[in-house]
C-alpha positions as CSV (number, residue, x, y, z in Angstrom):
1,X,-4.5,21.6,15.7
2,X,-4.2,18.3,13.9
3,X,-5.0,14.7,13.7
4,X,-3.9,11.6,12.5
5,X,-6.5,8.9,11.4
6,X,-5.5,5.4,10.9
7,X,-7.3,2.6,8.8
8,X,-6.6,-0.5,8.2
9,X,-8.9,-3.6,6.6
10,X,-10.0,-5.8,4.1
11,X,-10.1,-3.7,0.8
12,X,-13.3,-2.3,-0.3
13,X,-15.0,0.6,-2.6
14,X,-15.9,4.0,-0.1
15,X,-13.6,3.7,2.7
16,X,-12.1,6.6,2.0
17,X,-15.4,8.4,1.1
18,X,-17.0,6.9,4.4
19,X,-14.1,8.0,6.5
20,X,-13.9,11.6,5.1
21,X,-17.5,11.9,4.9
22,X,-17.6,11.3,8.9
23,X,-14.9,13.9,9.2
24,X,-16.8,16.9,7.2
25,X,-20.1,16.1,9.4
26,X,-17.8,16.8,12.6
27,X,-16.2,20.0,10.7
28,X,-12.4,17.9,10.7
29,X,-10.8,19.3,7.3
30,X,-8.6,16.6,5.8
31,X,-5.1,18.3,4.7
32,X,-3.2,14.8,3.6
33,X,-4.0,11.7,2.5
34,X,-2.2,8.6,1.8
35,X,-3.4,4.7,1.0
36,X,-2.0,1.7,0.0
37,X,-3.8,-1.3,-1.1
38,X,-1.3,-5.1,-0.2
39,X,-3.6,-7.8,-2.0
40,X,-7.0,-7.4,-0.6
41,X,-5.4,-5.5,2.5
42,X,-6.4,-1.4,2.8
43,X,-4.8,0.8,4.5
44,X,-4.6,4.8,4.9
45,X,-3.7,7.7,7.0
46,X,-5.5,10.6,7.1
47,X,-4.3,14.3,8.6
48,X,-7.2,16.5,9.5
49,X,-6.9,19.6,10.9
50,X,-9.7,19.6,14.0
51,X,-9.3,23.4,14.6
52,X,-13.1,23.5,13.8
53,X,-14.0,20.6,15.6
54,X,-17.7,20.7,16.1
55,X,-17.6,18.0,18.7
56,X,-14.4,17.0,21.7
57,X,-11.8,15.4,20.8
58,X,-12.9,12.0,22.8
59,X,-16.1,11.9,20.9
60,X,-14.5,12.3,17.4
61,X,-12.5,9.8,18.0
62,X,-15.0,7.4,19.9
63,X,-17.7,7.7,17.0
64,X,-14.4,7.4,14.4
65,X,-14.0,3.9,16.0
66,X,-17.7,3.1,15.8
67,X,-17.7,3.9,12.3
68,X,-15.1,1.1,11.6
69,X,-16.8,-0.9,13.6
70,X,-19.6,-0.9,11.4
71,X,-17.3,-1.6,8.2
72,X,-15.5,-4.2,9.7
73,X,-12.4,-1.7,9.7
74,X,-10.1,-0.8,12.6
75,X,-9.9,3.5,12.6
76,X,-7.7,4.8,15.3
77,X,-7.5,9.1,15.9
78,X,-4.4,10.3,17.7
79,X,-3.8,14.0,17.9
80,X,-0.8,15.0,16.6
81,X,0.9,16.0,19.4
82,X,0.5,12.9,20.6
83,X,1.9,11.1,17.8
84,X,4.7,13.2,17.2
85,X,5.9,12.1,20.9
86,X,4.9,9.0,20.7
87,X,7.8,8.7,17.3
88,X,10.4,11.0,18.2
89,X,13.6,9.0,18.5
């Protein structure tokens, strides 16, 4: 099973060490990363695999959202299947 992690923000050093950090304490492996940086705009999407989850699904995501909270970042976690239907044409 997979995820997709969205961030977007003002630009900053350790978002991406902040947002993976948060996913190896809730066992979330990340397989694929990409970022861009626009002027002083970040953003990045991340694809975990959550086979190992130590935590549900709802709470990942809930304490994801806190986390960007806190950095004054918006951090979004879809599962994949999810996504995949949501961008199937």
């Amino acid at each position: 099973m997979k995820a997709v992690i969205t961030v977007v923000g003002k630009d900053m050093v350790g978002i991406l060490a902040k947002v993976a950090g948060e996913c190896a304490k809730y066992n979330a492996n990340v397989i694929e990363v990409t970022q861009s940086v626009l002027k002083d705009l970040f953003a990045m999407v991340m694809l975990v695999d959550i086979t190992a989850l130590s935590v549900g699904m709802a709470e990942f995501s809930r304490d994801m959202e806190e986390l960007g909270r806190a950095c004054a970042l918006s951090i979004h976690v879809m599962h994949e299947d999810i996504f995949n239907s949501m961008h199937r044409i």
